[in-house]
MIDOSE-1310 file (N, C-alpha, C; in nm, 2 decimals, decimal comma, always signed):
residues 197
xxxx	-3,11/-13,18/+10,20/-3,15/-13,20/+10,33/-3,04/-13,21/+10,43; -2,93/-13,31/+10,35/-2,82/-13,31/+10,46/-2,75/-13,17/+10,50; -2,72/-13,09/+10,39/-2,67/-13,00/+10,43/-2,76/-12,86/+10,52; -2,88/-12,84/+10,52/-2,97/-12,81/+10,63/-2,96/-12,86/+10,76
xxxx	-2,96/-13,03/+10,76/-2,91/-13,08/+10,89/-2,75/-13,03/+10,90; -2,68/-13,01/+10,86/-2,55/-13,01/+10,90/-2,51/-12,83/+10,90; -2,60/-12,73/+10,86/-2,57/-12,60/+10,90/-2,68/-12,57/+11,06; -2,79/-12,63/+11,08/-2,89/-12,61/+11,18/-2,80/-12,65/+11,29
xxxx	-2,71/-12,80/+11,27/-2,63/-12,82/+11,42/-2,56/-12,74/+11,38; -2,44/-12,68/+11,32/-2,32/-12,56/+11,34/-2,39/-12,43/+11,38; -2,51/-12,40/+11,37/-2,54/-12,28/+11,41/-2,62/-12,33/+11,59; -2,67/-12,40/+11,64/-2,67/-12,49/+11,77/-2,55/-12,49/+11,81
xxxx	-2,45/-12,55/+11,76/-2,35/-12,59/+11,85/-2,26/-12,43/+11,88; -2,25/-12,36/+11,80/-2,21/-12,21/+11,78/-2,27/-12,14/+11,92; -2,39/-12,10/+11,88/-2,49/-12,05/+12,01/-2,46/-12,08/+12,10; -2,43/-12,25/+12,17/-2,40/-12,31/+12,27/-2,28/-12,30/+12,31
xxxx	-2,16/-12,26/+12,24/-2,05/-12,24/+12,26/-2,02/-12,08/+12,32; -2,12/-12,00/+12,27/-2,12/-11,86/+12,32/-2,13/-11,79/+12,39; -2,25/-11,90/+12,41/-2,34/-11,94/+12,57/-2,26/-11,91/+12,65; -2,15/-12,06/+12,66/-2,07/-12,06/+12,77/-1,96/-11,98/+12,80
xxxx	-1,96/-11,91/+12,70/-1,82/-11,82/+12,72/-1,89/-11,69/+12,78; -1,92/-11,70/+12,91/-1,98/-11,61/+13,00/-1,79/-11,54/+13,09; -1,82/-11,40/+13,15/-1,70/-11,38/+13,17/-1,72/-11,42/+13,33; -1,60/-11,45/+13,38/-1,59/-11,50/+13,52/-1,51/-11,43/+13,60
xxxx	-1,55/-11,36/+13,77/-1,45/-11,27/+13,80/-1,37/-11,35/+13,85; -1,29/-11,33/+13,93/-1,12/-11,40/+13,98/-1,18/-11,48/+14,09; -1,21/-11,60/+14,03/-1,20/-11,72/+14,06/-1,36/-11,73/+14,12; -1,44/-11,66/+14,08/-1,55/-11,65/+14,10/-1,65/-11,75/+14,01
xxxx	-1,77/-11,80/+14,03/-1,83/-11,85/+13,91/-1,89/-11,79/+13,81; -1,92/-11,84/+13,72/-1,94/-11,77/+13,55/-2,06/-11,66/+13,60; -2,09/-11,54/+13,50/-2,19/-11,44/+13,54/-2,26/-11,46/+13,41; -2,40/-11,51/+13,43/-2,51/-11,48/+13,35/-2,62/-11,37/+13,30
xxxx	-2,64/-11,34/+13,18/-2,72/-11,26/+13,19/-2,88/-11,30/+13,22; -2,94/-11,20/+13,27/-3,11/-11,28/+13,32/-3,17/-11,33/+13,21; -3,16/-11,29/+13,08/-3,23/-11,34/+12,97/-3,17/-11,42/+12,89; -2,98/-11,48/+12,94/-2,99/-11,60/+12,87/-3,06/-11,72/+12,85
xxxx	-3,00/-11,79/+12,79/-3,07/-11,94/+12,72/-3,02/-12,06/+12,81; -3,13/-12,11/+12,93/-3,05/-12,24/+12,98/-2,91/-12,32/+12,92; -2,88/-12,37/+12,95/-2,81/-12,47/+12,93/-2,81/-12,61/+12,91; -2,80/-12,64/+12,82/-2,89/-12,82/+12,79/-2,76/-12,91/+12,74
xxxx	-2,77/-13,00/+12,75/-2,68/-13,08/+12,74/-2,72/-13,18/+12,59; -2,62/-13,07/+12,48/-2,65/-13,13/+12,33/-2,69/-13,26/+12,34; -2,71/-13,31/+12,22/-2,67/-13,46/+12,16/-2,57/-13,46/+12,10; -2,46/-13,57/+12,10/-2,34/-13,54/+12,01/-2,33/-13,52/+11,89
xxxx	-2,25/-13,40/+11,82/-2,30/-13,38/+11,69/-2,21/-13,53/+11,62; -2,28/-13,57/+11,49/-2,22/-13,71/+11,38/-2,14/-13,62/+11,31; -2,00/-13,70/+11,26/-1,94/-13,63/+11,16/-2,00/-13,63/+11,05; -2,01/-13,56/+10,98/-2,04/-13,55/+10,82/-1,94/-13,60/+10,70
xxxx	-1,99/-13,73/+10,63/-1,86/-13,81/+10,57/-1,84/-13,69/+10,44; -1,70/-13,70/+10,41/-1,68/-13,57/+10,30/-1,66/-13,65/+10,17; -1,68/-13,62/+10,06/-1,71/-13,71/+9,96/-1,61/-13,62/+9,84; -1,64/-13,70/+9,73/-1,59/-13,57/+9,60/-1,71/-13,48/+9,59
xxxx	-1,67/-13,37/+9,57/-1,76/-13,25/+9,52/-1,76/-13,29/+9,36; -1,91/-13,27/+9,30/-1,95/-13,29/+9,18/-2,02/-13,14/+9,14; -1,93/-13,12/+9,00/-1,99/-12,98/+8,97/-2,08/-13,00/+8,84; -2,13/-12,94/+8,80/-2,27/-12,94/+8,67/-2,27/-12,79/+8,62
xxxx	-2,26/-12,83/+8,46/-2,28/-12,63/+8,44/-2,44/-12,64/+8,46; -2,46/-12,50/+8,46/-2,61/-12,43/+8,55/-2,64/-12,43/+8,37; -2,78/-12,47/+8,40/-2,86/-12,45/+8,30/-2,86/-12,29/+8,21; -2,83/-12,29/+8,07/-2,87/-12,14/+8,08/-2,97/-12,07/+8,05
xxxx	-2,95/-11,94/+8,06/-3,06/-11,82/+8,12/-3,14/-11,82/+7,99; -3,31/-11,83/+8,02/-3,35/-11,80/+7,95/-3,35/-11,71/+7,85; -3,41/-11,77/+7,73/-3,34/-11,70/+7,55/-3,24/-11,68/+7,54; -3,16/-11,73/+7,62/-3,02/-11,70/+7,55/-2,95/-11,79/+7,50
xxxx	-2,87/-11,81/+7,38/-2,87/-11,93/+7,32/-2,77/-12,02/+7,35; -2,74/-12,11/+7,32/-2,62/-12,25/+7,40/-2,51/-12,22/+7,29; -2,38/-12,18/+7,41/-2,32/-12,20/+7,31/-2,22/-12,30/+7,35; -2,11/-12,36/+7,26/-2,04/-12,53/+7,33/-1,91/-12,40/+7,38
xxxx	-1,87/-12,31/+7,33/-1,75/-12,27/+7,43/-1,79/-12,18/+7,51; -1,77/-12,18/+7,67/-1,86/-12,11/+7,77/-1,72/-11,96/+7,73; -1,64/-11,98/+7,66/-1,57/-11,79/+7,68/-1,61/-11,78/+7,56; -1,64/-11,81/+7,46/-1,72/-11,75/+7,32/-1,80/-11,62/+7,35
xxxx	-1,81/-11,54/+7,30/-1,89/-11,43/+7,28/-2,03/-11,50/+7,26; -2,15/-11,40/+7,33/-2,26/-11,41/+7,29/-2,29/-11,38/+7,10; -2,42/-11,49/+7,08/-2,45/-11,48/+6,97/-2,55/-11,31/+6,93; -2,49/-11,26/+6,85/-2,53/-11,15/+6,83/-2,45/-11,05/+6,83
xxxx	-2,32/-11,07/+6,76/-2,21/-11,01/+6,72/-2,13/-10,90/+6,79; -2,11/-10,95/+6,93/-2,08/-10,83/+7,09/-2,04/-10,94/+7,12; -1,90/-10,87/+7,21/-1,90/-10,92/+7,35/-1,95/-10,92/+7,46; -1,84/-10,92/+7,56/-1,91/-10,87/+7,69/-1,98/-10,80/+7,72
xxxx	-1,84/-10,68/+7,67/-1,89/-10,55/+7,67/-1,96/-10,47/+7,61; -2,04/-10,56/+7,53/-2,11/-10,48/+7,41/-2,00/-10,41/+7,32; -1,90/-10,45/+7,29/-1,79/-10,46/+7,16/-1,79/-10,56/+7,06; -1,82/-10,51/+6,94/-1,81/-10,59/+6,82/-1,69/-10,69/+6,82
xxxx	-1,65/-10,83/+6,83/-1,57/-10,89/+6,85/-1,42/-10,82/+6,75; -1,32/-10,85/+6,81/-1,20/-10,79/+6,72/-1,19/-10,94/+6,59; -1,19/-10,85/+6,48/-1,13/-10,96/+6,34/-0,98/-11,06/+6,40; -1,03/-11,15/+6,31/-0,88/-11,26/+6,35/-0,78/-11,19/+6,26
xxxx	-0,61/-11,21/+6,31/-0,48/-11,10/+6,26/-0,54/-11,19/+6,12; -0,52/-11,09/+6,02/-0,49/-11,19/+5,87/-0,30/-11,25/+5,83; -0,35/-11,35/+5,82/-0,26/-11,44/+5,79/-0,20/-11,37/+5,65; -0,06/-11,40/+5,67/+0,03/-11,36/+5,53/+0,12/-11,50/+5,46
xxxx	+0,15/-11,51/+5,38/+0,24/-11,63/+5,38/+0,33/-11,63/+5,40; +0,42/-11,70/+5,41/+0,56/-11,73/+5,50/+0,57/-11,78/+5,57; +0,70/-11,71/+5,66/+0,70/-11,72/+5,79/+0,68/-11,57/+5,82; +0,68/-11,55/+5,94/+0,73/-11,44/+6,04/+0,83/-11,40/+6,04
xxxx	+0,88/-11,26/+6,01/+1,05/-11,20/+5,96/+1,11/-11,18/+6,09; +1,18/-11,25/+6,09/+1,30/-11,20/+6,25/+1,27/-11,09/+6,28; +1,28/-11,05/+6,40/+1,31/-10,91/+6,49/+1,42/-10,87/+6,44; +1,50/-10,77/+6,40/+1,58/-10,68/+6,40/+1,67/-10,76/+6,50
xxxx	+1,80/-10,76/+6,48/+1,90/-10,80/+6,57/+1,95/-10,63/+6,69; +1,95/-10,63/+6,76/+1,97/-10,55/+6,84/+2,16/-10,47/+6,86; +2,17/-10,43/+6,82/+2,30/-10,35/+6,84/+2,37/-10,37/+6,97; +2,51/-10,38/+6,99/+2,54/-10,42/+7,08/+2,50/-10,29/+7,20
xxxx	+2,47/-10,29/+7,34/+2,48/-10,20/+7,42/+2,62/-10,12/+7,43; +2,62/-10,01/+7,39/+2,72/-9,96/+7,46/+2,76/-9,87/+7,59; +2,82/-9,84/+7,61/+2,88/-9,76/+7,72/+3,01/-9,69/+7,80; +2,97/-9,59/+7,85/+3,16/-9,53/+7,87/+3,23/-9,64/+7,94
xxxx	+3,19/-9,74/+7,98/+3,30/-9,78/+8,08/+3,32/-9,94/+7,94; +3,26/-9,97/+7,87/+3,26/-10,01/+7,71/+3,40/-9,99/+7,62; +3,38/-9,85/+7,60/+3,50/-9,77/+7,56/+3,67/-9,77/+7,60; +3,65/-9,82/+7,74/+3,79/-9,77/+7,78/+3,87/-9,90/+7,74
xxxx	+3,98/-9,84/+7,71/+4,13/-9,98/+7,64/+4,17/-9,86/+7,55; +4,28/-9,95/+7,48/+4,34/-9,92/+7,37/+4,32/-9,93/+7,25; +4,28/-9,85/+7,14/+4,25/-9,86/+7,03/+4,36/-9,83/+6,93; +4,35/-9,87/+6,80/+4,39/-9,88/+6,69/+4,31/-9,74/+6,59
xxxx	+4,37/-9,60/+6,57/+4,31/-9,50/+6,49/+4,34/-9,50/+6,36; +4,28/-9,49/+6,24/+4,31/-9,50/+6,11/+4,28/-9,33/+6,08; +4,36/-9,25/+6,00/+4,31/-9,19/+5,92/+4,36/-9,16/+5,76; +4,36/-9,08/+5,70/+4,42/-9,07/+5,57/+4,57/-9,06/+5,59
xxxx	+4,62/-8,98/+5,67/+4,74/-8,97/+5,75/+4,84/-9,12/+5,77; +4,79/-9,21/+5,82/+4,82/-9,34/+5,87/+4,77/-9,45/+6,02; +4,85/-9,49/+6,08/+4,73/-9,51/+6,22/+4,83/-9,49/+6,30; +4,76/-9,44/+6,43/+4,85/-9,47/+6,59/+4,79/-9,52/+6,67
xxxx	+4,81/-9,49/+6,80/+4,74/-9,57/+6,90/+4,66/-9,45/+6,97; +4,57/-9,50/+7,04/+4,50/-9,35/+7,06/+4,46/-9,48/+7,24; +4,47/-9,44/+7,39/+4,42/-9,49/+7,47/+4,32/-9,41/+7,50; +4,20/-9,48/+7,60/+4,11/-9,42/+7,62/+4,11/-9,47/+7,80
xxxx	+4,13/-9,40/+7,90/+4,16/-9,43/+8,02/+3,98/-9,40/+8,12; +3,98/-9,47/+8,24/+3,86/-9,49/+8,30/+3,90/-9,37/+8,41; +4,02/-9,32/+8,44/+4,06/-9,21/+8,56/+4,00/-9,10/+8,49; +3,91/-9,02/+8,57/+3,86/-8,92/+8,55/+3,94/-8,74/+8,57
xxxx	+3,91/-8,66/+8,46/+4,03/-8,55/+8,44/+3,91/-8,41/+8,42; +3,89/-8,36/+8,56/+3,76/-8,28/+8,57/+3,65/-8,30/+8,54; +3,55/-8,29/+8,42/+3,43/-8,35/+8,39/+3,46/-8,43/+8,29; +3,60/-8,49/+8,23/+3,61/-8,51/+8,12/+3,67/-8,71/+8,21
xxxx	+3,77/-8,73/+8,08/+3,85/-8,86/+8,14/+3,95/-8,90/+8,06; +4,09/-8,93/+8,12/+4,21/-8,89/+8,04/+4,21/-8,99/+7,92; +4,25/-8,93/+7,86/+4,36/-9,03/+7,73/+4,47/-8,97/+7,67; +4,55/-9,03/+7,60/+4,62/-9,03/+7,55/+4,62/-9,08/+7,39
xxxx	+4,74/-9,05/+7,28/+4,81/-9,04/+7,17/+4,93/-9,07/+7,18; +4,98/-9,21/+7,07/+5,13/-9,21/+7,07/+5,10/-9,26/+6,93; +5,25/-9,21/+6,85/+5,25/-9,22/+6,73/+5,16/-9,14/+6,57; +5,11/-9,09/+6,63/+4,99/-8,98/+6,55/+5,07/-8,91/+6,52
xxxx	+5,05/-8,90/+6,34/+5,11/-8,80/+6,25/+4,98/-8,68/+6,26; +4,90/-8,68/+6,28/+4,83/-8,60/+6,29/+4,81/-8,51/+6,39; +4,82/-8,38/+6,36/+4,82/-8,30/+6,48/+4,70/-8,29/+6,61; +4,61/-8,31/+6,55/+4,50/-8,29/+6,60/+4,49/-8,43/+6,73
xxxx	+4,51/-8,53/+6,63/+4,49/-8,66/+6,71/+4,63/-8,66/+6,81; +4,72/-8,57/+6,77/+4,89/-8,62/+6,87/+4,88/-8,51/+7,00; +4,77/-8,42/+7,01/+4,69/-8,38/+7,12/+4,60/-8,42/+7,22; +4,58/-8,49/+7,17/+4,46/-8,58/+7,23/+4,48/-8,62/+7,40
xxxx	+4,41/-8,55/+7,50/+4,46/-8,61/+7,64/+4,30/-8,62/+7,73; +4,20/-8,59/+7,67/+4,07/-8,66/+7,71/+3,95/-8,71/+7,62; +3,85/-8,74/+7,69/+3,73/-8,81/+7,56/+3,65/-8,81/+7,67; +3,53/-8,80/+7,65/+3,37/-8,85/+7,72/+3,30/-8,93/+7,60
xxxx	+3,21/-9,03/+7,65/+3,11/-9,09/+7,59/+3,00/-8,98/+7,63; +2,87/-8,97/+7,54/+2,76/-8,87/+7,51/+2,68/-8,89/+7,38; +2,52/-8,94/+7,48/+2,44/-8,95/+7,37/+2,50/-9,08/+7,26; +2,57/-9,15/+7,30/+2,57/-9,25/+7,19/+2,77/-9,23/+7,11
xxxx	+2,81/-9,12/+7,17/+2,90/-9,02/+7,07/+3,02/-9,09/+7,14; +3,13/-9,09/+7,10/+3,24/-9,08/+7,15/+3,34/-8,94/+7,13; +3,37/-8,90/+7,21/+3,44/-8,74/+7,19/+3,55/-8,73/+7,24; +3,63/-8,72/+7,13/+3,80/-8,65/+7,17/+3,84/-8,54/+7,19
xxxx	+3,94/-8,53/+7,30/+3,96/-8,37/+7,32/+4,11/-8,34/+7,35; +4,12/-8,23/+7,30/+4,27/-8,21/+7,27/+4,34/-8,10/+7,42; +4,46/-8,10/+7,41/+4,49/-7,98/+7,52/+4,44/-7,83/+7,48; +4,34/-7,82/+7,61/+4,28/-7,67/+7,56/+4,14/-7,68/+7,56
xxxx	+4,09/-7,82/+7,54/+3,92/-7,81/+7,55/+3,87/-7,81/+7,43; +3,93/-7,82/+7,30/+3,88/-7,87/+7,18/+3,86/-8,00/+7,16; +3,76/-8,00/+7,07/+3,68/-8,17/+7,01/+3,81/-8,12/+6,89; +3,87/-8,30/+6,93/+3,95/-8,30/+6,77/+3,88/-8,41/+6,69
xxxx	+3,79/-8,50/+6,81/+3,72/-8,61/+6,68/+3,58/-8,62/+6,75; +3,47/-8,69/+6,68/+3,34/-8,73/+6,73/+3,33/-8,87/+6,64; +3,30/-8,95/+6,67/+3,32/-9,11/+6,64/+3,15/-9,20/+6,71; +3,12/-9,26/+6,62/+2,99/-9,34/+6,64/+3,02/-9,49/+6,63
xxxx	+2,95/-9,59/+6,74/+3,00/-9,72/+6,69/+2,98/-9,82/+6,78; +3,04/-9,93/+6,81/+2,99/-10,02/+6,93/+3,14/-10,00/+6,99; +3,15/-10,11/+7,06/+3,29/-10,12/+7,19/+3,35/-10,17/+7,11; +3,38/-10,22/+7,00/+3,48/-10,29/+6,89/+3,51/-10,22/+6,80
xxxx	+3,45/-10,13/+6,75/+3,46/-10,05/+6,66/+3,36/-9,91/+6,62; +3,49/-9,81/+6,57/+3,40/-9,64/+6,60/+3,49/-9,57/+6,47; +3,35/-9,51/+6,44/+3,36/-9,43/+6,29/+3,35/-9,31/+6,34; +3,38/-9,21/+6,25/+3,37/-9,07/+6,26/+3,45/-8,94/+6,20
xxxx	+3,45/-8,81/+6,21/+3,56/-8,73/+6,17/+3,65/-8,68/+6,23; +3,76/-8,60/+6,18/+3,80/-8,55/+6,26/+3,79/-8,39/+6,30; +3,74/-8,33/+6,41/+3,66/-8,18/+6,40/+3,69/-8,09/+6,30; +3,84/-8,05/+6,26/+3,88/-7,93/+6,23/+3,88/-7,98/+6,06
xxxx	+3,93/-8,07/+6,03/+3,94/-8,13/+5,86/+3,84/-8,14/+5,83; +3,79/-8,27/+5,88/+3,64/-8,32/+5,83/+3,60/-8,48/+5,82; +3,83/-8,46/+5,78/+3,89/-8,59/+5,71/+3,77/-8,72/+5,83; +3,79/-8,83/+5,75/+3,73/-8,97/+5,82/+3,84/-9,02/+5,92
xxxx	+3,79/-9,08/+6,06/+3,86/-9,11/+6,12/+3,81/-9,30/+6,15; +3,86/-9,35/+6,20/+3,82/-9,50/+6,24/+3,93/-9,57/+6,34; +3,82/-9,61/+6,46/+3,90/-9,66/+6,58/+3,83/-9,83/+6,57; +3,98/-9,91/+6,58/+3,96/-10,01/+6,60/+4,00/-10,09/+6,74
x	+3,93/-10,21/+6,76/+4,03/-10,27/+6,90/+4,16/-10,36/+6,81
C-alpha cells in the first residue's frame, strides 16, 4: 500500500510540475493551454523513510521440482538449453604433468655479438653485426681455417634459421638454436658446425 501511496504522489507531483512549465514570452506571463488542469496548491508530499531492502527467493513454478542449488540444471537430465549436462573431467592419479617449458624466444636482433664457431677444422670467431648490408646484415670471420667460414661477410635470421653468407651470395652455413647457442652445417661439406657465445 505504501508503495501505491508513494508512486500516486510522484506521478501528482510530476503532472503538477509540467503543468507549470508553461512557455512564457519575453517577460510576458505564462501561456496556458484552454484545456489545461487548474492549478491547486498540493499538500506537502512526506518523505518516505528508506529501510534495508529484503529479498526472498520466488516460490517455484509449478511442477517443477526444488532444487537446493538455484544454477544446478533442471531435473531431467538437460540443461538450459536442452543439452545433456557435460560428464565431470575424469580424474587420473597424480598430479598434473608440467606444461612443456617454453624455448627461449628468439630473434635477429637476439643473434647479434660475437660468437665462438666449432667445426671439425677447429674454432674462430665468427661476428654477427646489427648494420645492415642490402637485404642482408654484415658480419664477419677472423681466424677460420675453413674456407668457407673465412668468407663469411653477411647472415639474416629466417624462419627460425640462422644463415651465413659468404662473398658472392652463397649460404656457407644454416644453424638452428636459441641466442646462446646454434647448431648446424656447413652448406657445401655438410660437415657439423656449432656457434657458441
Amino acid at each position: 500500500m505504501k508503495t501505491y501511496h508513494w508512486l500516486a504522489t510522484a506521478v501528482m507531483c510530476s503532472a503538477l510540475a509540467l503543468g507549470a512549465c508553461s512557455s512564457t514570452r519575453l517577460g510576458g506571463p505564462p501561456v496556458r493551454s484552454a484545456n489545461a488542469a487548474p492549478i491547486v496548491d498540493a499538500p506537502p508530499v512526506e518523505a518516505v523513510p528508506s529501510g534495508p531492502v529484503e529479498a526472498t527467493p520466488l516460490p517455484p513454478v509449478a511442477g517443477a521440482p526444488l532444487a537446493s542449488d538455484p544454477m544446478a540444471p533442471p531435473a531431467g537430465g538437460t540443461d538450459i538449453a536442452g543439452l545433456p549436462p557435460a560428464p565431470p573431467p575424469p580424474t587420473i592419479g597424480g598430479p598434473a604433468p608440467a606444461p612443456a617449458a617454453a624455448s627461449a624466444p628468439t630473434s635477429r636482433t637476439a643473434m647479434v655479438g660475437s660468437w665462438s664457431a666449432q667445426t671439425s677444422g677447429g674454432s674462430c670467431r665468427i661476428q654477427l653485426s646489427s648494420s645492415p648490408a642490402l637485404d642482408l646484415y654484415r658480419a664477419s670471420a677472423s681466424g677460420c681455417s675453413n674456407q668457407d667460414l673465412s668468407r663469411v661477410n653477411a647472415w639474416d635470421y629466417r624462419d627460425g634459421e640462422v644463415y651465413l653468407y659468404q662473398t658472392g651470395g652463397a649460404v656457407a652455413a644454416r644453424l638452428r638454436g636459441s641466442s646462446g647457442s646454434l647448431s648446424g652445417v656447413l652448406a657445401k661439406s655438410g660437415a657439423p658446425l656449432s656457434l657458441s657465445r
